[in-house]
N, C-alpha and C positions, 0 to 999 in steps of 0.2 A: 504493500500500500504506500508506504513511504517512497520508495521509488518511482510510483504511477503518479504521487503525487510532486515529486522534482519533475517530472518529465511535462505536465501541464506549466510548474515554473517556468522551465527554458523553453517553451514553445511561446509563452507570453513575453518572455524576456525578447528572444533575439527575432520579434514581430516589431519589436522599438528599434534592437539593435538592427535591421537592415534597414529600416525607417530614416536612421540618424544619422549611423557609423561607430555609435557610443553606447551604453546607460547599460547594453545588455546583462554585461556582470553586474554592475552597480545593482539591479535591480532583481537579479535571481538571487546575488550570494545574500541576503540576511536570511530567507528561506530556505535554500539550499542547504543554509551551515544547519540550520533546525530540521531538517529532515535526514543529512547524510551525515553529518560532522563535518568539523573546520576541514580538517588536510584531504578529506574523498571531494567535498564540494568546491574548494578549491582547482583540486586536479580536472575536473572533471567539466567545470565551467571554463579552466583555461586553455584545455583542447577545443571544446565544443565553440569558442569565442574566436581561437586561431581557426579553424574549418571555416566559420560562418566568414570572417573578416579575408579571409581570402579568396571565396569565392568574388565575397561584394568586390574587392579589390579588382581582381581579374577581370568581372562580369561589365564593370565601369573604368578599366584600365584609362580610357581615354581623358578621364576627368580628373588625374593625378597629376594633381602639384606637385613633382617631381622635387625643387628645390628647395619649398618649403618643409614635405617630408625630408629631406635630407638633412636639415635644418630641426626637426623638431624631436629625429630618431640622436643625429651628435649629440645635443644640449642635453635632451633626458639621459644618452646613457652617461655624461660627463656630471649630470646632475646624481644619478644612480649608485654611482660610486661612491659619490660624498655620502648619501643617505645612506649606503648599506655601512660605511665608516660611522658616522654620526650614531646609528642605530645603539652602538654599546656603550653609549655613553649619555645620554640625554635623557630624561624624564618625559617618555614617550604619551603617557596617557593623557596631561594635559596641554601638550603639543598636538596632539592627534584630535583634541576637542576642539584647540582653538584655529584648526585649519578646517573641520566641518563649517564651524560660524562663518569664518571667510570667504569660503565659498557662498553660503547660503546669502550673505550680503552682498557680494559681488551679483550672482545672479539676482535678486530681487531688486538690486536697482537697475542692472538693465532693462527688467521686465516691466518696472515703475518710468524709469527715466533712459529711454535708450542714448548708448553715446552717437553723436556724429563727427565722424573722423577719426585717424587712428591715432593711438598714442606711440612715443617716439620708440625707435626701434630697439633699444638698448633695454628699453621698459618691458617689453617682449622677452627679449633676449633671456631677462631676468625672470620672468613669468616661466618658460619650460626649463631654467635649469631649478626654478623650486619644485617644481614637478616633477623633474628627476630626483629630486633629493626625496621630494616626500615618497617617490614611488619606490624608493631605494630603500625607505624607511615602514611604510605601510602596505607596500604594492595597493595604492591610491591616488597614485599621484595623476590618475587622466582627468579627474576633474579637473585642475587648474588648466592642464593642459590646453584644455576645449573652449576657456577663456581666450587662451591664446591663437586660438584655430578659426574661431566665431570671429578674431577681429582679423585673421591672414584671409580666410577661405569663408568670400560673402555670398561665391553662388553653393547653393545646397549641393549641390552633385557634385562639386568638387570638394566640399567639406567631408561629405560620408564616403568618399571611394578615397582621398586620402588619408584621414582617421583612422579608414579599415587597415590601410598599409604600415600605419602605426602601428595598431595592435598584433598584427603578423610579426613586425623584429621583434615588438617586447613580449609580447606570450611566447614565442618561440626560444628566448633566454630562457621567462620565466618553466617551460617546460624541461630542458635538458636541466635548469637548477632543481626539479621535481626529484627528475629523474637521478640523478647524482643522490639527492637528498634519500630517498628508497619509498616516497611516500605514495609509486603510483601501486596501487594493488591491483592485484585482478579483479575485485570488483567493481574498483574503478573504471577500468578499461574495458568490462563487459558492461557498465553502466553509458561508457562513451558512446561503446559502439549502437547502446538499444539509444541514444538520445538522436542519432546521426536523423533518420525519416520523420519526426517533430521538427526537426532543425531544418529539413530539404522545405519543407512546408510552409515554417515560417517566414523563411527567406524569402520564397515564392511571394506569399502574400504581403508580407512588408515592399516589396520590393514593387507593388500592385499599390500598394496605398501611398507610397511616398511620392507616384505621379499623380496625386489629387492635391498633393500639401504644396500650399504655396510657397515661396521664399517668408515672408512676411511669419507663418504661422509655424517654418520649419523653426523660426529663430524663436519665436516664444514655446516652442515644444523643449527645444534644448536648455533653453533655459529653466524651464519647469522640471526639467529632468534633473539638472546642477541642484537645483532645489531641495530633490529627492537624493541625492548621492550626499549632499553637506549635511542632511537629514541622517542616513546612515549612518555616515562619519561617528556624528555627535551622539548620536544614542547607541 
């Protein structure tokens, strides 16, 4: 039952994630950890998130920013390093509160008061390497991220087919560190493989609903989603 009921999760989930390019994880794993435990629903959503995000990737190659991914996979992993150093040493739990709020104020005032124009580049710059640092530190750090994606990548189709290509290099570490670590089991991996036909599905139909969403609505979805992830975070 418990596993019939993950598999309804990730079917919900990555109907947003091929929607957006993002929130998929955000949005199964507090469920997922309550139905499988932390290190199965971890594994298990970072395969299932690398498949989906690749496909999207592939299926929209043409809509990749190319030098902005290039640009946002350097910073995180340069950011990544620091966080996974920082990790033994810092007071993680009210760190980890006060970047849920940050987010959640960040996106509630774009949703309140959208910006016009970008902010200066170096401002940026600073934006994904804290995102590497926190994802170094919480494997969390794509929400700040997506701050920083929302203000590079303003048409939709080039924000979710490059996002997706983001989370292929970083699932793709964060899997062989899985794997090195011994925590993929085999019921993990026969968990993977029963989620793959929910997952060909979702995709299918996110991928059907995202040609109705305007620009306009794609941005306050994402942003409602940062919402939901600095919500996580924090509780």
């Amino acid at each position: 039952m418990r596993d019939a009921l993950f598999l309804i999760v990730l079917f919900a989930a990555n109907v947003i994630q091929a929607i957006t390019g993002f929130a998929g994880t955000v949005l199964a794993m507090p469920f997922s950890m309550l139905l499988l435990g932390t290190d199965s629903a971890k594994v298990v959503l970072n395969i299932t998130t690398l498949l989906a995000c690749l496909w999207l990737g592939v299926q929209h190659h043409a809509y990749i920013r190319w030098k902005i991914l290039a640009e946002m996979v350097g910073l995180m992993a340069v950011g990544m390093a620091a966080g996974v150093a920082l990790y033994a040493v810092l007071p993680l739990a009210p760190l980890q509160k006060a970047y849920g709020v940050f987010i959640i104020v960040i996106a509630l005032k774009n949703l309140i008061w959208p910006s016009h124009g970008e902010p200066p580049h170096w401002v940026l710059i600073i934006i994904v390497l804290l995102a590497g640092v926190i994802h170094g530190m919480f494997i969390s750090g794509g929400a700040l991220l997506v701050i920083y994606a929302a203000v590079r990548l303003t048409d939709k189709n080039e924000f979710r087919a490059t996002m997706a290509c983001v989370w292929v290099a970083l699932n793709t570490v964060l899997t062989v560190q899985q794997g090195v670590a011994g925590v993929i089991t085999p019921h993990a991996l026969v968990l993977t493989a029963a989620s793959i036909p929910p997952l060909i599905v979702a995709i299918v139909i996110g991928n059907k609903l995202q040609r109705h969403v305007s620009q306009q609505a794609f941005l306050k979805l994402t942003y409602v989603l940062l919402v939901i992830s600095g919500a996580s975070i924090v509780l």
